[in-house]
N, C-alpha and C positions, 0 to 999 in steps of 0.2 A: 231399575223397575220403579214403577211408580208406585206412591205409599198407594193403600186400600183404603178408602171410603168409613169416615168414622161415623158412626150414628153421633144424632146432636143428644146433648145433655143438658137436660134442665131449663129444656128447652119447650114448647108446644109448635110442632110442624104446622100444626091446622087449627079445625075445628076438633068441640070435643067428637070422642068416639074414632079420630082420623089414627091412624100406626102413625108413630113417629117417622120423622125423614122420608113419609109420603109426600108426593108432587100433589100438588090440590088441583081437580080438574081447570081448564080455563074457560069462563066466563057461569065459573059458581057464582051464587049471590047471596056471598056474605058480607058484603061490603069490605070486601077485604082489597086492598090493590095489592093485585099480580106484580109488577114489581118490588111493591117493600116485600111480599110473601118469600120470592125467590131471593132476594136480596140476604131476608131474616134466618134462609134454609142455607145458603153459599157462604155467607160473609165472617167478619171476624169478627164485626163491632154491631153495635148500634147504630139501627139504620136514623140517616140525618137525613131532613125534607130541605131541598133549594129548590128558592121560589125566585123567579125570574119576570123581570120586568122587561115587554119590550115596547120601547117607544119609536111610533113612526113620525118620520116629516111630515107635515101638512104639503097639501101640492102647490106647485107655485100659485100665487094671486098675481094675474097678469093683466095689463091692461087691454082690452081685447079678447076677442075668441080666438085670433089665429096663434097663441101658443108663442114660441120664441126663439132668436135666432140663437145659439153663441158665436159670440165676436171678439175676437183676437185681442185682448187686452192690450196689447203692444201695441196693435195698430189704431184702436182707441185712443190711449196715453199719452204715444209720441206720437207716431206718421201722420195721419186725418189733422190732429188740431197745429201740429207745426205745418204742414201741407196749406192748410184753410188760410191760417196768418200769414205764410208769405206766397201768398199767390199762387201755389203750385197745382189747385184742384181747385176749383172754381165754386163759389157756392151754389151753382146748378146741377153741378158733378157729384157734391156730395149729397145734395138732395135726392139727386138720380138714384147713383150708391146705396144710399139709406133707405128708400124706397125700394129698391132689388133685394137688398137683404132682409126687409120686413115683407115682402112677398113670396121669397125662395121656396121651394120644395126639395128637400136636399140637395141642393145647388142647384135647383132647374128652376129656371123663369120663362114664363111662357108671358107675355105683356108687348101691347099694340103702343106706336110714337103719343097713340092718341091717349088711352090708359092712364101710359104713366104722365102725362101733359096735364090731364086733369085733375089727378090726385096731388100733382106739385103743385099747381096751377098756376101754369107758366104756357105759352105756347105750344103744339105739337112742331113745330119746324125748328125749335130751342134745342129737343129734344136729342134729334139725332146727330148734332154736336159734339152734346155731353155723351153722349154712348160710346163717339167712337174715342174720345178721348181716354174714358175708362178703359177701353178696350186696350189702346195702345200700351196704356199702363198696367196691364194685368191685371186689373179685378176685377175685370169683365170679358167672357167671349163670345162673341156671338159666334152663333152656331148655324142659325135659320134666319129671316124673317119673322120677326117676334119672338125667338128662342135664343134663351142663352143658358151662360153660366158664370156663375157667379166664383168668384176664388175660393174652394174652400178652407185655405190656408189660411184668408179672411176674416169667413164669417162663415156656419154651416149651420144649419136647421138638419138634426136627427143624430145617432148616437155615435157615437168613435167610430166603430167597427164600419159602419155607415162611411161614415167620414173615409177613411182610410180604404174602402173599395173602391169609393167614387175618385178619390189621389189616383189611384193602380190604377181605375181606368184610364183617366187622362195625362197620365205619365207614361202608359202601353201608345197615346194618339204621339211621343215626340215631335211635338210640336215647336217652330224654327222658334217661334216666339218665348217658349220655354213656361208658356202658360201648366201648372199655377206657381211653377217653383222659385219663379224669378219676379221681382216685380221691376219695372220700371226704375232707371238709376236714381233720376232724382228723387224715389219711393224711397230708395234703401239708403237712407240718412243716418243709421248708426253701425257700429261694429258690429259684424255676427253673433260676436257672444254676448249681445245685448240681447240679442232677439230671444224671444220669454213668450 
């Protein structure tokens, strides 16, 4: 059986006038706080106050209003600048590239030959070149006439969960090409267990 309910001693449950080991209505105004109150009626010791600091991140300071991609460290690092230095991605390719991943909407690019021709500024007939080469190589798929997507394995604009639907969608498309899980042989220049 459970022990029985000791009255407090030497104690003051309340205000004056209050019986001992009376509950004090909630939201009297004695300045009293309801917590230490029940605390002071329950506990065994003296109640202690913890005072809690929280501090937030400031948001990012970006260049630009359109906010920002993330991008594949790995494919920063190693792939793109060994690719660039021995010829493998042409520096129109990664312009292109770079230009699609700073335009993306969770992997979706909607953008004209002519669009991105002018923001590289380079010809529109340059263009479709470079695209199909991306393509070839998986970091890009065209999808439509001015729509694509981008690899998110790459580079993604919006949050994991995000990320990882958009995966499950286009890994549910098996696609022969093996877009996005594969890239291109002469992409994948280090051991899997490199890849980070």
């Amino acid at each position: 059986m459970g022990e029985a309910a000791r009255p407090l001693r030497g104690r003051r449950a309340g205000p004056p006038g209050q019986q001992p080991g009376a509950v004090r209505a909630v939201g009297a105004d004695d300045g009293t706080d309801l917590a230490r109150l029940i605390a002071e009626q329950f506990g065994k010791g003296p109640v202690h106050e913890v005072k809690t600091v929280v501090y937030r991140r400031p948001p990012h300071d970006m260049l630009g209003s359109d906010g920002y991609s993330l991008v594949s460290n790995y494919f920063l690092r190693r792939v793109l600048p060994y690719c660039l230095m021995h010829n493998i991605i042409s520096k129109l390719q990664a312009a292109v590239l770079s230009n699609m991943i700073g335009r993306q909407k969770k992997g979706k690019i909607e953008a004209t030959h002519a669009e991105l021709a002018e923001e590289i500024g380079v010809k529109r007939t340059s263009i479709g070149h470079a695209l199909d080469a991306l393509c070839e190589k998986n970091l890009v798929r065209k999808v439509k006439r001015s729509s694509y997507q981008l690899n998110p394995r790459v580079a993604y604009n919006g949050n994991g969960q995000e990320q990882r639907d958009f995966l499950a969608e286009l890994r549910a498309l098996a696609l022969e090409s093996k877009f996005p899980d594969e890239l291109a042989p002469e992409l994948s220049l280090f051991p899997r267990s490199e890849v980070g």
